[in-house]
mmJSON file of the N, C-alpha and C atoms, coordinates in Angstrom:
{"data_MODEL":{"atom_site":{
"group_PDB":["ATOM","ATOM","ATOM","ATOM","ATOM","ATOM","ATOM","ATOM","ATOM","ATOM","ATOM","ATOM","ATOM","ATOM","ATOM","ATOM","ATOM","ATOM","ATOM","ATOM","ATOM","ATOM","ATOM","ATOM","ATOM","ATOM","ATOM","ATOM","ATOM","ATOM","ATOM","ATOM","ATOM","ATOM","ATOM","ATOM","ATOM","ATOM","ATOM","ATOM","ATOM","ATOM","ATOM","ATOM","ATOM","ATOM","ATOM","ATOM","ATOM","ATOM","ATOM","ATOM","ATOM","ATOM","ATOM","ATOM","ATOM","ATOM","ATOM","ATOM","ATOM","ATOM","ATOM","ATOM","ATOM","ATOM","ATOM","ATOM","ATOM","ATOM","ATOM","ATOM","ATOM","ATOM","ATOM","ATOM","ATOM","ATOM","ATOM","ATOM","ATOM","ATOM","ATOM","ATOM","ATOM","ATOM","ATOM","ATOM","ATOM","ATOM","ATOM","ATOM","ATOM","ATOM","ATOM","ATOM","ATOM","ATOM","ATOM","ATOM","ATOM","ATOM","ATOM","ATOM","ATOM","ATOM","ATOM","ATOM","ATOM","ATOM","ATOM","ATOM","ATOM","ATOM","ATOM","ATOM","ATOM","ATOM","ATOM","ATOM","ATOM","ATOM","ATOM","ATOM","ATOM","ATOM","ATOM","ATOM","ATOM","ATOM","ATOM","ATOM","ATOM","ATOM","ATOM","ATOM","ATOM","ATOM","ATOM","ATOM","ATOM","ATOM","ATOM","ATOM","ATOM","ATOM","ATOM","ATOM","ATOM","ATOM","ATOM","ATOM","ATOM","ATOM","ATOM","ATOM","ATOM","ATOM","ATOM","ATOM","ATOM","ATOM","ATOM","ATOM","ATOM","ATOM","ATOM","ATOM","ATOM","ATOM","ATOM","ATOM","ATOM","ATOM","ATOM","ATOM","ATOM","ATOM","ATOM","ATOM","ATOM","ATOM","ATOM","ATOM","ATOM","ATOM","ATOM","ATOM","ATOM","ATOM","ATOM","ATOM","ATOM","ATOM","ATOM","ATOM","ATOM","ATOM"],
"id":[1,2,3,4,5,6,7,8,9,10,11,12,13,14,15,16,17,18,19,20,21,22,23,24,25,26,27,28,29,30,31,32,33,34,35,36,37,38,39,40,41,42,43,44,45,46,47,48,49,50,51,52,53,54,55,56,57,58,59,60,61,62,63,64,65,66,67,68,69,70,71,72,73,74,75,76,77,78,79,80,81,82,83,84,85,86,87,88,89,90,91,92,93,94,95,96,97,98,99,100,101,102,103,104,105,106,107,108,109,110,111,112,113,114,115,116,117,118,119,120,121,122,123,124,125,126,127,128,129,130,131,132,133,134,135,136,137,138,139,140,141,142,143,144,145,146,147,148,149,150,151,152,153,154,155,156,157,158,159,160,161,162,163,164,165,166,167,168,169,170,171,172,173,174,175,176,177,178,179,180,181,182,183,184,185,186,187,188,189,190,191,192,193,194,195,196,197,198],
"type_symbol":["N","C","C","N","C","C","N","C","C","N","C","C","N","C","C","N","C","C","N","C","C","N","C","C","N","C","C","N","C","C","N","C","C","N","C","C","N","C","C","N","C","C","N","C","C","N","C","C","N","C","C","N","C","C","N","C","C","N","C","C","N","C","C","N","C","C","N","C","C","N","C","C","N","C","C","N","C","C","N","C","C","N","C","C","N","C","C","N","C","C","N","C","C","N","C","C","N","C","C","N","C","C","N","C","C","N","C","C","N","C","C","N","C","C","N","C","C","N","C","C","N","C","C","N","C","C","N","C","C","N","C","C","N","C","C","N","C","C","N","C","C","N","C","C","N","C","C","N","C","C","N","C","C","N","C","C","N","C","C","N","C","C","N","C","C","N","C","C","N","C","C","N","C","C","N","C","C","N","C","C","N","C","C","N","C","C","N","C","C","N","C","C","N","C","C","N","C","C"],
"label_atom_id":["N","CA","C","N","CA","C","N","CA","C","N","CA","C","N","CA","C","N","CA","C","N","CA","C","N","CA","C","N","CA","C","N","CA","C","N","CA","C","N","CA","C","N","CA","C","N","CA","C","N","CA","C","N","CA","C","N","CA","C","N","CA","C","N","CA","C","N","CA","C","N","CA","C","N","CA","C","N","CA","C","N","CA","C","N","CA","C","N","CA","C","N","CA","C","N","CA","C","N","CA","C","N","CA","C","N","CA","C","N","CA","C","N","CA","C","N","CA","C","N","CA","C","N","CA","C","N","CA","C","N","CA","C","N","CA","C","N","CA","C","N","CA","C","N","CA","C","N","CA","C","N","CA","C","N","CA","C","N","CA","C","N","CA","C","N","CA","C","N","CA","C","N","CA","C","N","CA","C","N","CA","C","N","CA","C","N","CA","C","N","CA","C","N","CA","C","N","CA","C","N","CA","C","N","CA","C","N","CA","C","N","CA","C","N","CA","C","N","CA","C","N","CA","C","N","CA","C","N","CA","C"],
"label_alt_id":[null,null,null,null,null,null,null,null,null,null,null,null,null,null,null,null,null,null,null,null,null,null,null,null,null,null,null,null,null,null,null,null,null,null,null,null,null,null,null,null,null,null,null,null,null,null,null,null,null,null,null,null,null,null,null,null,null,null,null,null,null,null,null,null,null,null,null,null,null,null,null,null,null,null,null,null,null,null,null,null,null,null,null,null,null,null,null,null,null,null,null,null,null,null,null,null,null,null,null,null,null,null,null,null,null,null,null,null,null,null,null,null,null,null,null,null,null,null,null,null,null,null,null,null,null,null,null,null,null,null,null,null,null,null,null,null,null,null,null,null,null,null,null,null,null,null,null,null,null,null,null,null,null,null,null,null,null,null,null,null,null,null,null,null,null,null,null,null,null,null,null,null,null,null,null,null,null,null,null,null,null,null,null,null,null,null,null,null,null,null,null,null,null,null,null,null,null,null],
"label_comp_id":["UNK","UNK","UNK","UNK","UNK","UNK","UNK","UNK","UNK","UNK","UNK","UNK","UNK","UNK","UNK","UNK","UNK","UNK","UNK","UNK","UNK","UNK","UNK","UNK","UNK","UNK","UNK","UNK","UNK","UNK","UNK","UNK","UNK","UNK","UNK","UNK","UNK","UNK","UNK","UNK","UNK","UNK","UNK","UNK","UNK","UNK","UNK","UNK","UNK","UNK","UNK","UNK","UNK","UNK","UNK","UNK","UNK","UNK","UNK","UNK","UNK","UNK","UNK","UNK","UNK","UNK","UNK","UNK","UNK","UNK","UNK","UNK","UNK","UNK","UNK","UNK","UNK","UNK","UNK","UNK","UNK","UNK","UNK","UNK","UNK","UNK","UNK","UNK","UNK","UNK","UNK","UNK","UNK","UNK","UNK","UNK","UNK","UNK","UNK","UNK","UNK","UNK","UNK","UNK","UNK","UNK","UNK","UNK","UNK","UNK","UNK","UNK","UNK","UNK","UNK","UNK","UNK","UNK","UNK","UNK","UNK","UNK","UNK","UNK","UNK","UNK","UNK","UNK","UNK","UNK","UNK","UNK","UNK","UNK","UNK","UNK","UNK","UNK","UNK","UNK","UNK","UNK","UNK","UNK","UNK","UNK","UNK","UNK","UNK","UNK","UNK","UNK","UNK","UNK","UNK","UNK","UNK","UNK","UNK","UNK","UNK","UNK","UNK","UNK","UNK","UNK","UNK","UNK","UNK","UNK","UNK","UNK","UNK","UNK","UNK","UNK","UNK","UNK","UNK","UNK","UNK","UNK","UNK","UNK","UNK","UNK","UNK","UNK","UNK","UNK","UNK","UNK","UNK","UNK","UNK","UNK","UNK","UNK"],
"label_asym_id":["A","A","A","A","A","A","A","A","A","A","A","A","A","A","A","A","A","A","A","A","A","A","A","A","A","A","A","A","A","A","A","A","A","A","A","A","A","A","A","A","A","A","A","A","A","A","A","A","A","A","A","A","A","A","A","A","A","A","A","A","A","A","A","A","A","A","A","A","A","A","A","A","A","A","A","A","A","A","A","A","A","A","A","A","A","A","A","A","A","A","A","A","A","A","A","A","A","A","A","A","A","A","A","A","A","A","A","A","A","A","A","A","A","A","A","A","A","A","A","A","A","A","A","A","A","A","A","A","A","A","A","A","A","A","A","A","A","A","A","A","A","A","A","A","A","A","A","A","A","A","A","A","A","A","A","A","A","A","A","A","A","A","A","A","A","A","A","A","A","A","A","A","A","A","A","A","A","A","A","A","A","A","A","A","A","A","A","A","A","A","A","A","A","A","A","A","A","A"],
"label_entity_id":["1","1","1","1","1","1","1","1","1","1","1","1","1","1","1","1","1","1","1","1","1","1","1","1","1","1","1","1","1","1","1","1","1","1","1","1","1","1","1","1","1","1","1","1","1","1","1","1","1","1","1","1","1","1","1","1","1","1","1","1","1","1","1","1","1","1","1","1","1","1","1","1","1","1","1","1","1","1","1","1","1","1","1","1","1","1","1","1","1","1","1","1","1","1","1","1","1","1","1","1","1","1","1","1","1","1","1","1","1","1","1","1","1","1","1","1","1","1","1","1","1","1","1","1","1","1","1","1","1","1","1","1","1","1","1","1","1","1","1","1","1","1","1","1","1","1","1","1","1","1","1","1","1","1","1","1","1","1","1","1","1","1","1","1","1","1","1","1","1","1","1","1","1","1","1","1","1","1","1","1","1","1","1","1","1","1","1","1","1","1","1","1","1","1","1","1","1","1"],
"label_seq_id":[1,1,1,2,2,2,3,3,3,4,4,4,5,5,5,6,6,6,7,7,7,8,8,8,9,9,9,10,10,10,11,11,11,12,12,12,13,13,13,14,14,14,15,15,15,16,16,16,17,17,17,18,18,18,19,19,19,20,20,20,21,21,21,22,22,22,23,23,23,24,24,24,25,25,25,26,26,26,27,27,27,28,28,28,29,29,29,30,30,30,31,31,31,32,32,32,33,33,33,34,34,34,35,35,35,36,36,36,37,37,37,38,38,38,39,39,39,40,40,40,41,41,41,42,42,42,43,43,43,44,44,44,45,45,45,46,46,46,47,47,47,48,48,48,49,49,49,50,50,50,51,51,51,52,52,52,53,53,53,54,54,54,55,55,55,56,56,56,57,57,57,58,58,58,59,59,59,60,60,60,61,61,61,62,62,62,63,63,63,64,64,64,65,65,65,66,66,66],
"pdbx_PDB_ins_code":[null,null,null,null,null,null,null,null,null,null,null,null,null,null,null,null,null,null,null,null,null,null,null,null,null,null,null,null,null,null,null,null,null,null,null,null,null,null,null,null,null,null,null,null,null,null,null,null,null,null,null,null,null,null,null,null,null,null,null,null,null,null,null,null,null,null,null,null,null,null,null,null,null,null,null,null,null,null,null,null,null,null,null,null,null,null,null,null,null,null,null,null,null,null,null,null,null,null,null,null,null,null,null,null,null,null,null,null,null,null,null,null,null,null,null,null,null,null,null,null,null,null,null,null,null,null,null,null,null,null,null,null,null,null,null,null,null,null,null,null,null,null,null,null,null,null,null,null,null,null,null,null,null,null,null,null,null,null,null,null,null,null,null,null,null,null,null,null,null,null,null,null,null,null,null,null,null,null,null,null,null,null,null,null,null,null,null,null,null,null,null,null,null,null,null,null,null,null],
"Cartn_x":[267.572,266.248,265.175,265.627,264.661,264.009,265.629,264.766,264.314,264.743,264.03,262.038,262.117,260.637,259.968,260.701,259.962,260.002,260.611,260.488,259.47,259.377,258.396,257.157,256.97,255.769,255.589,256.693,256.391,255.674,256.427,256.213,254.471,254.005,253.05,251.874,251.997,251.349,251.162,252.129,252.064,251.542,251.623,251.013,249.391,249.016,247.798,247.14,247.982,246.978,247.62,247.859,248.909,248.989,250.322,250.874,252.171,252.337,253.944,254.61,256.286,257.153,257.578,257.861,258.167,256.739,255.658,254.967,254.463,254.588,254.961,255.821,257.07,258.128,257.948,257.569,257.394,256.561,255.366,254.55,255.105,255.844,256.513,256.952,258.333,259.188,258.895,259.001,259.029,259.239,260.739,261.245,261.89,260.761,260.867,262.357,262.979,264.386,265.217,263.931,264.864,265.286,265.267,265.526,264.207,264.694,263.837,264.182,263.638,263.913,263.27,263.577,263.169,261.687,261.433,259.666,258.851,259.296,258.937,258.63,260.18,259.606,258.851,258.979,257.947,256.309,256.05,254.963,254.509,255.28,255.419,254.866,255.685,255.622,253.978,253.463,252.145,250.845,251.367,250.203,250.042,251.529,251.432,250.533,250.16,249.804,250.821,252.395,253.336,253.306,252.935,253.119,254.084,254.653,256.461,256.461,257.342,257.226,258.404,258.662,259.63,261.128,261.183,262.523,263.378,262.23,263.277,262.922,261.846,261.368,262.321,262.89,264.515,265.646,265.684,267.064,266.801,265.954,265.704,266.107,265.552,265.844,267.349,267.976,269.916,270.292,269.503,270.194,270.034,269.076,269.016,269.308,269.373,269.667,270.696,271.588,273.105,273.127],
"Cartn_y":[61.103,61.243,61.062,61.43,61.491,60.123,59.148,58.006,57.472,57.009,56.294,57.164,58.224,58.408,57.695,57.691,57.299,55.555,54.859,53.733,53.19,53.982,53.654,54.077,55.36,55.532,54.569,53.926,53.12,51.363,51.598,50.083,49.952,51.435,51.675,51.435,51.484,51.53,50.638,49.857,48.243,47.446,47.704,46.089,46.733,48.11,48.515,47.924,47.937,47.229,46.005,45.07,43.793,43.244,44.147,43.594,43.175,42.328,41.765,42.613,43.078,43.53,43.042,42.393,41.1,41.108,40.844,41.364,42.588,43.494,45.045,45.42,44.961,45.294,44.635,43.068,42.96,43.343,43.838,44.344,45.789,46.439,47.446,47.866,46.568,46.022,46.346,47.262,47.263,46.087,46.068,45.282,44.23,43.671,42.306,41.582,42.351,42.014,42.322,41.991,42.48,44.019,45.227,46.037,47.151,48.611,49.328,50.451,51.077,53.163,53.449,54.995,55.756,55.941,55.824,55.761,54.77,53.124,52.266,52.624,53.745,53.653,54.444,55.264,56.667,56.011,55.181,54.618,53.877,52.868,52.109,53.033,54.025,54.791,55.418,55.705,56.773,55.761,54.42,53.246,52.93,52.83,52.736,53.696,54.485,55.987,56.647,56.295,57.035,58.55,59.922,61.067,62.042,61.859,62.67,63.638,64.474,65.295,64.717,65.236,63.892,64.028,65.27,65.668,65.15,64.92,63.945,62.097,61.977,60.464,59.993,61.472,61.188,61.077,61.9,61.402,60.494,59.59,58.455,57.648,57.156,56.406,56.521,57.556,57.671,56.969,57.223,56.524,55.164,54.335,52.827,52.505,52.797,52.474,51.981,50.938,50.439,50.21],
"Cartn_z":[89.112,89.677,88.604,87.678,86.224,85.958,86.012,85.612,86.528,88.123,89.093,88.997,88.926,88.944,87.772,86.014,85.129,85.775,86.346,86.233,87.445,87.903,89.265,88.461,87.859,87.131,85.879,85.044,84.069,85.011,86.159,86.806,86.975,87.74,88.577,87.254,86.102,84.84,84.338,83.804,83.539,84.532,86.051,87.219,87.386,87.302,86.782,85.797,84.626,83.593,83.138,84.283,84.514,83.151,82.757,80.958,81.728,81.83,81.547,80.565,81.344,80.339,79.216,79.224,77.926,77.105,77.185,76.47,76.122,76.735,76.015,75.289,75.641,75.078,73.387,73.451,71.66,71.431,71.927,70.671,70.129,71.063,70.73,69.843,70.09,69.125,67.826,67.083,65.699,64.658,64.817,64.161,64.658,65.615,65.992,66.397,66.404,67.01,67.94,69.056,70.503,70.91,69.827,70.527,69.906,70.639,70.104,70.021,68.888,68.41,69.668,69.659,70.457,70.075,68.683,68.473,68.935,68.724,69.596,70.88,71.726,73.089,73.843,72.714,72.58,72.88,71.533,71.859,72.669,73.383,74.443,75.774,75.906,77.319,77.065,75.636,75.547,75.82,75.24,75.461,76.73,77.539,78.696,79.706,79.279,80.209,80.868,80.852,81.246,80.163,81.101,80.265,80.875,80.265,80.51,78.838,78.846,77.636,76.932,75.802,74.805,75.264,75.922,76.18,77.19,77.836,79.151,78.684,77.506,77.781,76.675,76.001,75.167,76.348,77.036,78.855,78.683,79.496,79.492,78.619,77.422,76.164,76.131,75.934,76.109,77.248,78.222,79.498,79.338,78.745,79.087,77.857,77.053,75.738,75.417,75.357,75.335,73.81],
"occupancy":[1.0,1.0,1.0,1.0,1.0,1.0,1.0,1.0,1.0,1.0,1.0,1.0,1.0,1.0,1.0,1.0,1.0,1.0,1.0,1.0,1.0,1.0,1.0,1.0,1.0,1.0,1.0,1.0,1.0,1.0,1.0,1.0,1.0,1.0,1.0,1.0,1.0,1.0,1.0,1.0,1.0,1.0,1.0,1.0,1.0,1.0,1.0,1.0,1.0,1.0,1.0,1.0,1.0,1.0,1.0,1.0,1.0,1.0,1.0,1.0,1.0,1.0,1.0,1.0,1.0,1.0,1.0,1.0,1.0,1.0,1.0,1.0,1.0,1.0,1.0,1.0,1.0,1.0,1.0,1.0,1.0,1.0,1.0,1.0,1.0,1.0,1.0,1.0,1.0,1.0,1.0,1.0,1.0,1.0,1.0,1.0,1.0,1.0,1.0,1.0,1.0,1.0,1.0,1.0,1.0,1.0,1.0,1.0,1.0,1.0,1.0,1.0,1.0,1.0,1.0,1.0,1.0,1.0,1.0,1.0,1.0,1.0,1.0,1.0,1.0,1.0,1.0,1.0,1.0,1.0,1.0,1.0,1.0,1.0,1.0,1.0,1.0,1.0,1.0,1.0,1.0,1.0,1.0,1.0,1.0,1.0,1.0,1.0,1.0,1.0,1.0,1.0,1.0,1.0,1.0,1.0,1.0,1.0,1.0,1.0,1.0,1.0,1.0,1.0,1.0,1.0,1.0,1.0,1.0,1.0,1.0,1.0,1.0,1.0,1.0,1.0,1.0,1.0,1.0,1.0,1.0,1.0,1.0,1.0,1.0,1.0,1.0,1.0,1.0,1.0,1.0,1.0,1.0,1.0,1.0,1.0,1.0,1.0],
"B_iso_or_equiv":[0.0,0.0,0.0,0.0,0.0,0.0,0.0,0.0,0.0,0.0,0.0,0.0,0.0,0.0,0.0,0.0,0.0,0.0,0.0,0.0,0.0,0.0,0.0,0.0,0.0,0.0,0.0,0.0,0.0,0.0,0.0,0.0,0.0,0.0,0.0,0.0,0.0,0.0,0.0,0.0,0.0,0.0,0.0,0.0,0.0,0.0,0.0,0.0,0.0,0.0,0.0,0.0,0.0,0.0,0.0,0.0,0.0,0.0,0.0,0.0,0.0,0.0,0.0,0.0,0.0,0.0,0.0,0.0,0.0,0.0,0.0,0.0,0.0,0.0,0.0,0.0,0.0,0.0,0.0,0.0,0.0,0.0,0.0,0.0,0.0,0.0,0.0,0.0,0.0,0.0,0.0,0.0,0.0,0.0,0.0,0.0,0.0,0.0,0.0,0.0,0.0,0.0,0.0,0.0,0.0,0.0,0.0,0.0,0.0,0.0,0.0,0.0,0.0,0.0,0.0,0.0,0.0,0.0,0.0,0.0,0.0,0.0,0.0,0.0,0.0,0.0,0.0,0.0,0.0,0.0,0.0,0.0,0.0,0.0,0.0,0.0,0.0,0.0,0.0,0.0,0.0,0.0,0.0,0.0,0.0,0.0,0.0,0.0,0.0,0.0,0.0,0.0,0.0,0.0,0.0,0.0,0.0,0.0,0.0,0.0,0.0,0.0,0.0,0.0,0.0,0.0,0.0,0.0,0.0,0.0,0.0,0.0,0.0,0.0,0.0,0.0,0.0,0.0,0.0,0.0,0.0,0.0,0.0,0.0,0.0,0.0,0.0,0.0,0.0,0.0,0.0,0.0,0.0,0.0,0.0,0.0,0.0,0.0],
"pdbx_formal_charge":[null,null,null,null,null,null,null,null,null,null,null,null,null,null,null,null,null,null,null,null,null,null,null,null,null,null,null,null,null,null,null,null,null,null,null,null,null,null,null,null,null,null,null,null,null,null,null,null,null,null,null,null,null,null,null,null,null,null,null,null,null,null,null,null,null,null,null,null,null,null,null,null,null,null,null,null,null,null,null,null,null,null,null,null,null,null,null,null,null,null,null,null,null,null,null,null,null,null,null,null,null,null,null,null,null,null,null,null,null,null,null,null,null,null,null,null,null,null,null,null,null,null,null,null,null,null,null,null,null,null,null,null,null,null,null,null,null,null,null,null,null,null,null,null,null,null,null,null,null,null,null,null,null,null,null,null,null,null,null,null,null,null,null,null,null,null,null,null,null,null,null,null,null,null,null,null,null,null,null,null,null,null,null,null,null,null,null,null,null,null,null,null,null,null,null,null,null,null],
"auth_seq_id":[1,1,1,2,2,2,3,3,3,4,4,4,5,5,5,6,6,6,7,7,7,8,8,8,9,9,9,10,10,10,11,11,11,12,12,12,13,13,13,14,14,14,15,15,15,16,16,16,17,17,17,18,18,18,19,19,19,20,20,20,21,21,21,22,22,22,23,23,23,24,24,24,25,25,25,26,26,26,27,27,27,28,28,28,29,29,29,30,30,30,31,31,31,32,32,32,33,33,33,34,34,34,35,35,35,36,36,36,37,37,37,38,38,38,39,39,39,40,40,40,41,41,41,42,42,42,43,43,43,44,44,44,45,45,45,46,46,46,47,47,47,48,48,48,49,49,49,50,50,50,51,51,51,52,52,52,53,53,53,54,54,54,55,55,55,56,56,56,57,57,57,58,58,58,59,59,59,60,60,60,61,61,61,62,62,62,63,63,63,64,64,64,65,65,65,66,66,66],
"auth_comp_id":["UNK","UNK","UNK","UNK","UNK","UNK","UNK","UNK","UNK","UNK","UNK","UNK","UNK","UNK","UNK","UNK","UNK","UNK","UNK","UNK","UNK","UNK","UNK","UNK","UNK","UNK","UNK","UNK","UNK","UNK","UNK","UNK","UNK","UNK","UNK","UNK","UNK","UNK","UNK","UNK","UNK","UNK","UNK","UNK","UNK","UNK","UNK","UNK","UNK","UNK","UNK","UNK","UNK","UNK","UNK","UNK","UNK","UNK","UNK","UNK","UNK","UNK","UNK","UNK","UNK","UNK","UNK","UNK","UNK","UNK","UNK","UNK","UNK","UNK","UNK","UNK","UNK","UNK","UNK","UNK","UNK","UNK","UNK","UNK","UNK","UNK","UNK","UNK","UNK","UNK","UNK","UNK","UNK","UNK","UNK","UNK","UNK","UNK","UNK","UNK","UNK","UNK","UNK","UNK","UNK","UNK","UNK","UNK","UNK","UNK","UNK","UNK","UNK","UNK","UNK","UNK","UNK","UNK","UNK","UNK","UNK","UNK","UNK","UNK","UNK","UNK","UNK","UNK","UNK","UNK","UNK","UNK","UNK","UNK","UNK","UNK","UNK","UNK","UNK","UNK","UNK","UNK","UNK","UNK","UNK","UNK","UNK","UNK","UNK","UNK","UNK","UNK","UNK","UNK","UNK","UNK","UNK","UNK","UNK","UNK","UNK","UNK","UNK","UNK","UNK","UNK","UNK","UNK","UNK","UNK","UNK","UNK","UNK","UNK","UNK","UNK","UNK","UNK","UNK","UNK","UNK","UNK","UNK","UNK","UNK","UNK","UNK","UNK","UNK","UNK","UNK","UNK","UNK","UNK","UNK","UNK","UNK","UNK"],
"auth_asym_id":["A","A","A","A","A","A","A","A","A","A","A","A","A","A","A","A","A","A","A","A","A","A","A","A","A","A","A","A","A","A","A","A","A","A","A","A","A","A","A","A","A","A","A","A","A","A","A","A","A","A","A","A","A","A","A","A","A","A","A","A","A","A","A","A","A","A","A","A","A","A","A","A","A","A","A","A","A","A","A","A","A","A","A","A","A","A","A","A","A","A","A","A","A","A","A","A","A","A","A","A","A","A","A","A","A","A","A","A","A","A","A","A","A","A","A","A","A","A","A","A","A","A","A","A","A","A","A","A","A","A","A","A","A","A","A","A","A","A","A","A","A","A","A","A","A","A","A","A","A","A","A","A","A","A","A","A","A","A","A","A","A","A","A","A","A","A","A","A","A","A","A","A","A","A","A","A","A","A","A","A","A","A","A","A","A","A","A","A","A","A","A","A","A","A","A","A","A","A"],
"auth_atom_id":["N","CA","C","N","CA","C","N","CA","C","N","CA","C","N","CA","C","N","CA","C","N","CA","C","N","CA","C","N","CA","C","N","CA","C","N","CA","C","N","CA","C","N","CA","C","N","CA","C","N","CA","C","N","CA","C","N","CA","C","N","CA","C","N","CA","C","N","CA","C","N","CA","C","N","CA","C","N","CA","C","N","CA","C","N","CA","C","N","CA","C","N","CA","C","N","CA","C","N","CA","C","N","CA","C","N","CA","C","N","CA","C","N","CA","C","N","CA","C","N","CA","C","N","CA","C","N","CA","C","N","CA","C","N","CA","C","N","CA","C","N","CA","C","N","CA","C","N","CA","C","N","CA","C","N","CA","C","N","CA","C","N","CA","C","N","CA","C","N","CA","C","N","CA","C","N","CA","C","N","CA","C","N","CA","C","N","CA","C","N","CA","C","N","CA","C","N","CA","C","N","CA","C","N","CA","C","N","CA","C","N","CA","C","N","CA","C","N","CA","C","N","CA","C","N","CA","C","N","CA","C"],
"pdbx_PDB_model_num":[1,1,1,1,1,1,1,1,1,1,1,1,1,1,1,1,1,1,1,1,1,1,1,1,1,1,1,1,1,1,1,1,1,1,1,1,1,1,1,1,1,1,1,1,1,1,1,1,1,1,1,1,1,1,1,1,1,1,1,1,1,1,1,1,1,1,1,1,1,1,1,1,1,1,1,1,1,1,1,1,1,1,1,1,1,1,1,1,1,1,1,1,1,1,1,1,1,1,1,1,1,1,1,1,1,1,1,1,1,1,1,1,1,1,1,1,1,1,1,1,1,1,1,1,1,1,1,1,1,1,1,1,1,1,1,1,1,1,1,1,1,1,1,1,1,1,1,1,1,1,1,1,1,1,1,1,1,1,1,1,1,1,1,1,1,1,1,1,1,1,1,1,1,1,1,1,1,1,1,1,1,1,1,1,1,1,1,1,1,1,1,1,1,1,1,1,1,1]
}}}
């Protein structure tokens, strides 16, 4: 349940301030190589206006994180 809400709230955030994922995601990108720390997505989700507290926006990050 945790994540279907963050992703509907991450979706509802990005087509608001119509950023393409792919372009969020690299500027993110730290280190420019396709993936990202949890600080990247930390920052990602805070730029986004997604505000979740770190503890679950860490659930999250474990959960999609391969």
């Amino acid at each position: 349940m945790l994540l279907a809400g963050w992703i509907d709230l991450f979706n509802e955030q990005i087509n608001k301030n119509y950023t393409p994922l792919d372009n969020l995601f690299a500027e993110y990108d730290s280190g420019q190589e396709g993936n990202m720390s949890f600080d990247d997505f930390a920052k990602m989700n805070e730029a986004s206006s997604v505000n979740m507290n770190r503890k679950d926006l860490h659930r999250i990050f474990d959960l999609i994180d391969r």
